[in-house]
PLY file of the C-alpha trace (Angstrom):
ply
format ascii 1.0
element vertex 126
property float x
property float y
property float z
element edge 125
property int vertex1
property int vertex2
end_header
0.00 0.00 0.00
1.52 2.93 -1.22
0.06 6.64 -0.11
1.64 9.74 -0.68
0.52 13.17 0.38
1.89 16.44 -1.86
1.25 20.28 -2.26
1.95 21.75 0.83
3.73 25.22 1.15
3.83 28.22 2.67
0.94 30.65 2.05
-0.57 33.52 3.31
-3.60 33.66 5.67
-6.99 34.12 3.57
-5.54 32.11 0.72
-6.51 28.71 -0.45
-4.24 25.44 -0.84
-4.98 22.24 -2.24
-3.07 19.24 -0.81
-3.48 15.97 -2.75
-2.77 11.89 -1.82
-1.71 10.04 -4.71
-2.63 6.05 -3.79
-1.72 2.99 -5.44
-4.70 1.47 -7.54
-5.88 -0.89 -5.23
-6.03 1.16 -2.43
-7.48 4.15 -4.21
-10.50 1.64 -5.47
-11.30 -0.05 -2.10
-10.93 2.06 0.59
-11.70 5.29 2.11
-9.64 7.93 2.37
-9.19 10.56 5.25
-7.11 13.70 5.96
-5.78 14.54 9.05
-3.14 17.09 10.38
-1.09 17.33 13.43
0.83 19.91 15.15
4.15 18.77 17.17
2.84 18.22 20.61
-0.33 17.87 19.76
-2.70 15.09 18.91
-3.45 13.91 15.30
-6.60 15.95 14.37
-9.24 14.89 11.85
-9.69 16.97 9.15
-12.03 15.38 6.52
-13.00 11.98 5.16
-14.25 10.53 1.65
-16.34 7.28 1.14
-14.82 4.88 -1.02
-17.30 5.58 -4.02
-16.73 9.19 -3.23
-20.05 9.82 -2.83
-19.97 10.25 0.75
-18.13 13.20 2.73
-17.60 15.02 6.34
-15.61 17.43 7.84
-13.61 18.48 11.13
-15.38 21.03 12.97
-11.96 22.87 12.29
-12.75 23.01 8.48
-16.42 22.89 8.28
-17.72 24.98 5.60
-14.02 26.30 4.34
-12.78 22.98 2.70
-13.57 20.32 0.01
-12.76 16.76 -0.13
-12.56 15.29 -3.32
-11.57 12.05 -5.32
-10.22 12.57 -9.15
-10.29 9.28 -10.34
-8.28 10.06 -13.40
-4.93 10.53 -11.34
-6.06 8.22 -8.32
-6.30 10.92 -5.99
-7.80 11.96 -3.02
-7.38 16.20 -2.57
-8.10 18.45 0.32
-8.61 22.19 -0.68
-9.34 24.77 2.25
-10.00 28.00 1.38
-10.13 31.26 4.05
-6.80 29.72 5.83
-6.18 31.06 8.69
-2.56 30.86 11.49
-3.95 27.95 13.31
-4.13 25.56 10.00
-0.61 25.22 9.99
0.20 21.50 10.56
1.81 18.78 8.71
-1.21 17.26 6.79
-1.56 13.56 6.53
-4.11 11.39 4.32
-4.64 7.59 5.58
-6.72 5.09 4.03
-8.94 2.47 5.07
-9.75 -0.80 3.00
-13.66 -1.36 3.14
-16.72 -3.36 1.47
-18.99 -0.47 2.23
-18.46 1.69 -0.45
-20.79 4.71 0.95
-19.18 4.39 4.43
-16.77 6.92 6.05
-14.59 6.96 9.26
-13.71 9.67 11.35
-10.77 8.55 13.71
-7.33 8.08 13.54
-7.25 4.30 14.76
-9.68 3.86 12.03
-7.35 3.69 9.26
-4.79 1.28 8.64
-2.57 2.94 6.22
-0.58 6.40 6.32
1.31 9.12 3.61
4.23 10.71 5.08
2.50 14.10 5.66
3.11 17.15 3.83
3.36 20.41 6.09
1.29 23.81 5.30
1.96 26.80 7.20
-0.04 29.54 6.91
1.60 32.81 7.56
-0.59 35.87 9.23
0 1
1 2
2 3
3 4
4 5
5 6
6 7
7 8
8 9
9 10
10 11
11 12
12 13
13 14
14 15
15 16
16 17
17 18
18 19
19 20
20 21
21 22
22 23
23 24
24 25
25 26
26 27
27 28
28 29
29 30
30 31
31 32
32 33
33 34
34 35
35 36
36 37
37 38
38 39
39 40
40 41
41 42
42 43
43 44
44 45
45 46
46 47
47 48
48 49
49 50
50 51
51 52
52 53
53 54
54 55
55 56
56 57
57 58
58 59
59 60
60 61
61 62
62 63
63 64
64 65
65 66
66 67
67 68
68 69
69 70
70 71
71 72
72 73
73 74
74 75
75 76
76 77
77 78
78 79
79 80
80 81
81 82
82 83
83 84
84 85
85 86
86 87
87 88
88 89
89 90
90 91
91 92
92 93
93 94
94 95
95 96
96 97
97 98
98 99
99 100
100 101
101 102
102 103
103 104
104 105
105 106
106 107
107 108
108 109
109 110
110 111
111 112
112 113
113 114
114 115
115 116
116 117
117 118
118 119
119 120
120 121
121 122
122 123
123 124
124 125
C-alpha cells in the first residue's frame, strides 16, 4: 500500500491550498480515504473523510464549511482544498486510508485507518 501526500507550502492567511494523496490502484479503489493534520505536541486531528465511491463526505469542525474533499479518479487521488486559511491551520497534513466493502461508508478517527502518507506540512503565515 503505497500513499503519498503532496502540495503543501507556505501561504498567506486568507488564501486557499490544495493538498493531494496520490494512492496505489488498489487502495485508491477499495478504501476510504481521510485527511488529518497534526501539530508537534499535539494530537493527530481529523480533518475530513471521503467514502470509497466518493459519494460520501464530512468534515472536522476545524474546516467545516471552508474545505472540500474530493476524489479525481483520473490521477487516483484523493485532494483536500481549504480555502479562508487562517494561522492555526498550519500543521503537517496527513491522508490515511482504510480498505472497506462499504463503499458509501466513512470513518472519522485516527485508529480507524490502517494505512498512512508521510504528511506534507502547510503553514499559513498571518
Amino acid at each position: 500500500v503505497q500513499l503519498q501526500a503532496s502540495g503543501g507550502g507556505l501561504v498567506q492567511a486568507g488564501t486557499s491550498i490544495r493538498v493531494s494523496c496520490v494512492a496505489s490502484g488498489r487502495t485508491y479503489t477499495n478504501s476510504a480515504i481521510g485527511w488529518f493534520r497534526q501539530v508537534l505536541g499535539k494530537e493527530r486531528e481529523f480533518v475530513a473523510s471521503i467514502s470509497r465511491d466518493g459519494t460520501i463526505t464530512t468534515y472536522g469542525a476545524s474546516v467545516k464549511g471552508r474545505a472540500t474533499i474530493f476524489r479525481d479518479k483520473v490521477k487516483n487521488t484523493v485532494d483536500l482544498q481549504i480555502y479562508g486559511l487562517k494561522p492555526e491551520d498550519t500543521a503537517v497534513y496527513y491522508c490515511a486510508a482504510r480498505e472497506t466493502h462499504d463503499s458509501g461508508r466513512i470513518f472519522q478517527t485516527k485508529y480507524d485507518y490502517s494505512y498512512w502518507g508521510q504528511g506534507t506540512q502547510v503553514t499559513v503565515s498571518s
